[in-house]
C-alpha positions as CSV (number, residue, x, y, z in Angstrom):
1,X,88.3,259.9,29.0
2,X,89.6,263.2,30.3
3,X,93.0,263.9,28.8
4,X,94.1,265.9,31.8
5,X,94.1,263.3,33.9
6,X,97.8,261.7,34.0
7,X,98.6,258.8,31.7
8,X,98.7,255.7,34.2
9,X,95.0,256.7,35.8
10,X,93.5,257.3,32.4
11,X,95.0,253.5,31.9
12,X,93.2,252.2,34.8
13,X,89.8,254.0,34.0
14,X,89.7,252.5,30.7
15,X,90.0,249.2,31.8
16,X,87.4,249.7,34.3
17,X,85.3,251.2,31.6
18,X,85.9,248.2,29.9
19,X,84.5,246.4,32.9
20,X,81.7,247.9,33.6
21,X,80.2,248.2,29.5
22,X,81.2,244.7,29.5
23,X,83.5,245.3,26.3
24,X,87.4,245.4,25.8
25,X,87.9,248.8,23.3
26,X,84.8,248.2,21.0
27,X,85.2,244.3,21.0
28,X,82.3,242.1,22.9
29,X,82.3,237.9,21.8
30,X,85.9,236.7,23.0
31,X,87.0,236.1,19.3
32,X,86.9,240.1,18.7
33,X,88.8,240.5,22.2
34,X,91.3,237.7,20.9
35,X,91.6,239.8,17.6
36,X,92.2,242.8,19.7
37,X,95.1,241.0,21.4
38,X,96.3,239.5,18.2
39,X,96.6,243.3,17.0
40,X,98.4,244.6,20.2
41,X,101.2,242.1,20.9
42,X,102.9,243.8,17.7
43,X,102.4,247.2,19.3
44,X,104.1,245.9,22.7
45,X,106.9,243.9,21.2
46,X,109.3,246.6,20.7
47,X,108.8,248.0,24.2
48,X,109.5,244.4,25.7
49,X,112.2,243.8,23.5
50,X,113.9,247.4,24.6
51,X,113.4,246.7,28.1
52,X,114.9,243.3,27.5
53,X,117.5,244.6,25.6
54,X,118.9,247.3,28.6
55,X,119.1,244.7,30.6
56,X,120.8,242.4,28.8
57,X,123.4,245.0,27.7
58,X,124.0,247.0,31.2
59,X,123.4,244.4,33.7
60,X,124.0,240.8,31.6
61,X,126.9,242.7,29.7
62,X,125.9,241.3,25.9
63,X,125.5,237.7,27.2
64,X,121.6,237.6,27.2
65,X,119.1,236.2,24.3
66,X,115.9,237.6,23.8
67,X,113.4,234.9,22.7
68,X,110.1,235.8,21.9
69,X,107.1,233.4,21.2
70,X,104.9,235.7,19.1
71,X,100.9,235.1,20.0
72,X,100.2,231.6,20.9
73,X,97.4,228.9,22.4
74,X,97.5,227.8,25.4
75,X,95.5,225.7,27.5
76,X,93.9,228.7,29.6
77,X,93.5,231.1,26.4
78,X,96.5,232.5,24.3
79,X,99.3,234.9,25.5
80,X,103.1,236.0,24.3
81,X,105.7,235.8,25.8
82,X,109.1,237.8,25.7
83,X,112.1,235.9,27.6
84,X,115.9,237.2,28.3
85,X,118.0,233.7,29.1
86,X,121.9,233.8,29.3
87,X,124.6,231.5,30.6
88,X,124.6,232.1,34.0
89,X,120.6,231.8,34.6
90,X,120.4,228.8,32.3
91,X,123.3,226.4,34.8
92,X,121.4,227.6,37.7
93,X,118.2,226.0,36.4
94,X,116.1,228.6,36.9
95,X,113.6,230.4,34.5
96,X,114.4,233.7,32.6
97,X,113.2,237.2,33.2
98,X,110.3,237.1,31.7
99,X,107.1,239.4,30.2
100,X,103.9,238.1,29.5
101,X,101.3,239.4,27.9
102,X,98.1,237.2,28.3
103,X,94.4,236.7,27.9
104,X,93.0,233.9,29.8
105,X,90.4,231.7,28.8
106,X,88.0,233.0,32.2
107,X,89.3,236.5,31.5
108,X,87.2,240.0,30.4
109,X,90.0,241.3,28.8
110,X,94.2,240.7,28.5
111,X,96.6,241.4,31.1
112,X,100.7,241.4,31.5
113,X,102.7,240.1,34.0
114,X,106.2,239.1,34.6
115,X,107.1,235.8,35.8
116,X,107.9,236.4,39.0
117,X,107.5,239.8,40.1
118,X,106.1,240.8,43.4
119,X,108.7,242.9,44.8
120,X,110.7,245.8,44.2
121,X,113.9,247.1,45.2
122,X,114.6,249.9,47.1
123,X,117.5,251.1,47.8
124,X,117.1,255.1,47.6
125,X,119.5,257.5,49.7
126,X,119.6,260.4,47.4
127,X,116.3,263.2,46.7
128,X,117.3,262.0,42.9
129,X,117.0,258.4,43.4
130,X,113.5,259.0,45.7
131,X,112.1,260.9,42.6
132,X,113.6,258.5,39.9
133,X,111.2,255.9,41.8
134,X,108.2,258.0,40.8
135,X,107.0,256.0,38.0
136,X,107.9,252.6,40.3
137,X,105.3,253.7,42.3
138,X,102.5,255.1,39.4
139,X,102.8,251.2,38.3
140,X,102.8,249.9,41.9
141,X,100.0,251.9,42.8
142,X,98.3,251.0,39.2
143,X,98.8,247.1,40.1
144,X,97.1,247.6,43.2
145,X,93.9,249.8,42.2
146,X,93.6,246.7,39.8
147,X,93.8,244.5,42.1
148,X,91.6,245.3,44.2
149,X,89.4,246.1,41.6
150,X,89.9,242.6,40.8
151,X,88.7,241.3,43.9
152,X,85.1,242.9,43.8
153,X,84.8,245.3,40.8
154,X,85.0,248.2,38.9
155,X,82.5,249.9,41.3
156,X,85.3,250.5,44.0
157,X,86.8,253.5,42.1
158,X,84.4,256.1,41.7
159,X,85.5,257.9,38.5
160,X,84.1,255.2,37.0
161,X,80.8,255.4,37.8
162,X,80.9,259.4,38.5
163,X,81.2,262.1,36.4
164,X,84.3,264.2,37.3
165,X,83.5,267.3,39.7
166,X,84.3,270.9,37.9
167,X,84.6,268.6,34.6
């Protein structure tokens, strides 16, 4: 891929790569895309873990646990799993925050998700706080170029089936 193209597009035009030479990286039969996976939750378990960890110590002041289930089965494929519980989640009954990292059993290749995120906040008044949402909306805008990606194909963007002009 071009390397002057910014980081979260490059992302996106791998994956779509990915879906249209019918691999995932160099991997084809699902048990060298599982091996894949089994090689990459490693890489993404600090990163969770750090993003877990702010906000258990800014937001749940120290009172959060980080539980992680490493890769595992499941009955639509095998994922992993990265939870922060505390006290105060845990009486209300309801789930933790968590990060997912999954490959589905009908899948091309893994995906993340949280476990309930849809929404985002916004509550910007300052020209600082509108540009510290820049990166909200590269993965926003990311999600939804997948998305709909996901609901016909990889044909919808044209970098991935064009060659770049003047490149």
């Amino acid at each position: 891929m071009d390397e002057s193209r910014p980081g979260y597009t490059a992302e996106l035009l791998r994956h779509f790569a990915d879906l249209r030479d019918g691999v995932h990286e160099s991997a084809v039969s699902r048990q060298d895309k599982e091996g894949l996976f089994a090689r990459t939750v490693p890489l993404l378990d600090p990163y969770a873990r750090q993003a877990l960890s702010e906000i258990n110590d800014d937001l749940l002041l120290g009172t959060g646990e980080i539980l992680a289930t490493g890769i595992r089965s499941t009955n639509d494929g095998v994922d992993a799993i990265w939870a922060l519980t505390w006290p105060e989640q845990r009486d209300a009954g309801i789930g933790p925050i968590t990060l997912r990292a999954f490959y589905g059993a009908g899948f091309h290749h893994p995906h993340l998700r949280g476990g309930t995120v849809r929404d985002w906040p916004l509550n910007v008044f300052t020209e600082e706080q509108a540009a510290a949402k820049l990166a909200t909306f590269r993965e926003i805008a990311s999600a939804e170029v997948h998305n709909l990606v996901f609901q016909r194909d990889y044909r919808l963007i044209p970098a991935t089936v064009k060659k770049r002009l003047g490149g």
